[in-house]
NUMAR-719686 format. One record per residue (C-alpha): x, y, z. Coordinates in steps of 0.25 Angstrom, whole numbers, plus 5000, padded with zeros to 4 digits. Example, Ala and Ser with C-alpha at 12.3 -4.5 7.8 and 13.67 -1.06 7.14 Angstrom:
// NUMAR-719686
504949825031;505549965029;
// end
This chain:
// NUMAR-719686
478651665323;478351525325;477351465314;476051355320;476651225320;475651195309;476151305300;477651305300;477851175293;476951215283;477651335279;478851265280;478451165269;477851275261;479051335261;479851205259;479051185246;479051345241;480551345242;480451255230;479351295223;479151405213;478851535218;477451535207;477151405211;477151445226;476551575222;475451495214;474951415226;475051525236;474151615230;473151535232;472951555246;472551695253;473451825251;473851805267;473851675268;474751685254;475651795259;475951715270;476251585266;477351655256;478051705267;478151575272;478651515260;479351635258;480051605272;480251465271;480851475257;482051545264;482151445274;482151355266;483251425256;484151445268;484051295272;484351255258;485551345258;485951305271;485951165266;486751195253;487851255258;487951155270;487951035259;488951125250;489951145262;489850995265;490350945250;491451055250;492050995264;491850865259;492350895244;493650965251;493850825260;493850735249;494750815241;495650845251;495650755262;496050595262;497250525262;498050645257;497650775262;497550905254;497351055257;496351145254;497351225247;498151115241;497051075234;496651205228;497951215224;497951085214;496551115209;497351245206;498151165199;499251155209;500151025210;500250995222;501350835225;500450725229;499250785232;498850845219;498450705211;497750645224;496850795225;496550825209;496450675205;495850605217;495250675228;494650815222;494050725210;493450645218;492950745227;492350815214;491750705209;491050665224;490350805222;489950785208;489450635209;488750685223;487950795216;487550705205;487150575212;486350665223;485550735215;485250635206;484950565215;483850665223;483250695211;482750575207;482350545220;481650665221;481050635206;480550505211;480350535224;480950445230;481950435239;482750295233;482650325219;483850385216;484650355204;485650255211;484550175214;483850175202;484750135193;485550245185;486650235194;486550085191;486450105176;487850185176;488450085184;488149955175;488450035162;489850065167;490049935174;489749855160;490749955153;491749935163;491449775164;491149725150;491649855143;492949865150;492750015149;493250125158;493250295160;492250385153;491750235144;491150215158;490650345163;489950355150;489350205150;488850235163;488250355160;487250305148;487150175160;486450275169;485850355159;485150215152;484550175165;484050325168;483050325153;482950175158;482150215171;481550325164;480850255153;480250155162;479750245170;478950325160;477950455165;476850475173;476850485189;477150345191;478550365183;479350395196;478950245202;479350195189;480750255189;481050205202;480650065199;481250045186;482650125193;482750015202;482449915193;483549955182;484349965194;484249835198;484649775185;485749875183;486249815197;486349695191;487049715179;488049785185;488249655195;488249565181;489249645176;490249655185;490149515188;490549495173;491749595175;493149555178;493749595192;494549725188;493249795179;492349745191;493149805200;493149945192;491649935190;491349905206;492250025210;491450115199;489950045203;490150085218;490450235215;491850285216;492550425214;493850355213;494350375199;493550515195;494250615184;494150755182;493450735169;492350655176;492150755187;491750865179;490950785169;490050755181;490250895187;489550945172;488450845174;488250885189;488351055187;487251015175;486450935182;486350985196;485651105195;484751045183;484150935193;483951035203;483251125195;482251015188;482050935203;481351055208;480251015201;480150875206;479050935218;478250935208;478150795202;477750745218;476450815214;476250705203;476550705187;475150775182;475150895192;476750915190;476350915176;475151015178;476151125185;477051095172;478051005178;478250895167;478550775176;479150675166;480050765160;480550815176;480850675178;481650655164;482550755167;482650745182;483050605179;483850625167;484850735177;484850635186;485350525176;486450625171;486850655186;486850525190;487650455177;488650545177;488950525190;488950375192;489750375179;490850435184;490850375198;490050285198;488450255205;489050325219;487950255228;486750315235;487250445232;486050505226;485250415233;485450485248;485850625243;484450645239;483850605252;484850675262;484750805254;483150785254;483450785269;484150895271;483250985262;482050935271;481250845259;481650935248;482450875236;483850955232;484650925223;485851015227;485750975239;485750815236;486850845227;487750905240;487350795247;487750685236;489150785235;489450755251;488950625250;489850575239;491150665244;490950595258;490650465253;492150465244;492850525256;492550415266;492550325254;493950375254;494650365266;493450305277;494550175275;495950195275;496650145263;495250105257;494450195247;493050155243;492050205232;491350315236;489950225231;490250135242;490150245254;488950295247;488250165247;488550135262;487950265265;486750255254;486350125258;485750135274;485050275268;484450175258;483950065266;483350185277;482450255265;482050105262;481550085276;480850235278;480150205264;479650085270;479350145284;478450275275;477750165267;477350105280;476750215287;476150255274;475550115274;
// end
């Protein structure tokens, strides 16, 4: 049966919102209305909650199939060729002539470590955006990404440091800047404005100490820092993979747990604090995952451009306005896997950075939000 035109979308959003919000809360405000008129706005909840479970289903798998077939590519496919079977046979621990130190120290690593720095940058990425609702404030663009980059770049240039020195420097880099923009930015309901502002500030001068540095820098340690500043899989280990993949298995589920009540702060600080949401304390640890995800990743391969900065919006997309972070870390797992794939073999003879596909792709999406922002405050206006 077809619902009025008036009464479809309605339940629709209903639905949408229920799927997400607590069964007493939803319990809570529905009482209030008549027993029939009660009754029947739960079975439309009810409905649209499936709905809206299958269409979420759907979408994982869908995603999930995606980054197996584009892990299997970058593992097996490029210039040399590998079975499936041949590869399940060397991670068996099967040797096989030729093929078995490209696959287990080249191609599967990197493979692994796309899926892992994916994950982390994407949902980094969509939370703080999400936290801060807004749609350019991802952690790229305001800074900590910037702040891993010039503490590793100065350990590299004036330090003459290299390995696990730089992945650590560029961890407390990150970390810095994070408590940096969080202790400007203090409390209250203005405190979001204020982390985006000071994010952009700190980036701005990070920006330019990481050009003062490297102009200081002799040709070879330049060199090293410019490859590691544009974001590159090339040198991962197996000890750096499954640091990151301890920090990702943590901090995945973690976010998505503590972002589901991120609705509530778009209802202002004093009424999240009267239905006992603590909004301060959601936003320190909401941002102190983030900086976790985010360091540990751009310490390893470095600040992979814009990765966290579209997966948020794409996933947002495809879960019609919702923010999910599985979903945006699938998406930043294919973007990455296909980003190093092309970045691999789009030229033969030539390999780039993964950073520098990223950044080709990131930066049109960035100047279109720039535009529709303008174009939404106009009709505002």
């Amino acid at each position: 049966m077809i619902q009025p035109p008036e009464t479809q979308p309605r339940a629709v959003e209903r639905g949408e919102r229920a799927a997400d919000a607590p069964a007493d809360t939803a319990g809570s405000l529905l009482s209030t209305g008549s027993g029939a008129d009660a009754s029947a706005t739960i079975r439309e909840i009810r409905a649209v909650r499936r709905t809206v479970r299958r269409r979420r289903l759907v979408l994982t798998v869908v995603l999930g199939l995606l980054v197996v077939g584009l892990f299997l590519a970058r593992a097996l496919l490029g210039d040399y060729r590998i079975s499936f079977v041949d590869g399940i046979r060397m991670i068996s621990g099967t040797t096989i002539p030729g093929a078995s130190f490209i696959f287990m120290e080249s191609t599967l690593p990197r493979a692994c470590m796309a899926v892992l720095a994916g994950a982390a940058f994407a949902s980094a990425g969509a939370a703080f955006q999400s936290m801060l609702r807004n749609p350019l404030a991802s952690p790229d663009v305001l800074g900590i990404n910037l702040g891993a980059s010039a503490a590793a770049v100065f350990a590299v240039v004036l330090l003459g440091w290299s390995g696990m020195p730089v992945t650590l420097v560029a961890f407390a880099g990150a970390v810095a800047v994070a408590v940096t923009i969080h202790a400007f930015a203090g409390r209250g309901g203005a405190a979001t404005g204020r982390m985006i502002l000071v994010g952009v500030g700190l980036a701005a001068v990070l920006s330019s100490v990481v050009h003062w540095l490297l102009l200081r820098a002799d040709i070879y340690r330049a060199q090293d820092a410019l490859v590691w500043l544009t974001g590159s899989l090339g040198t991962v280990t197996w000890g750096e993979i499954a640091r990151l993949g301890a920090v990702v298995l943590v901090g995945l589920p973690l976010l998505t747990v503590v972002t589901r009540q991120l609705g509530v702060l778009s209802l202002g600080d004093d009424l999240a604090t009267g239905l006992g949401v603590r909004a301060h304390r959601l936003r320190l640890v909401i941002t102190a995952i983030v900086v976790l995800l985010t360091a540990s990743a751009t310490a390893v391969c470095g600040p992979i451009a814009f990765v966290g900065f579209l997966s948020g919006p794409i996933a947002r997309r495809l879960t019609h306005g919702r923010t999910s972070i599985p979903t945006a870390a699938l998406v930043g797992a294919a973007m990455v896997l296909a980003a190093d794939y092309v970045s691999a073999y789009a030229v033969p003879g030539t390999a780039f950075p993964v950073g520098v596909v990223t950044g080709l792709a990131g930066a049109p999406v960035l100047v279109w939000l720039l535009v529709a922002g303008r174009r939404s405050i106009a009709e505002k206006g």
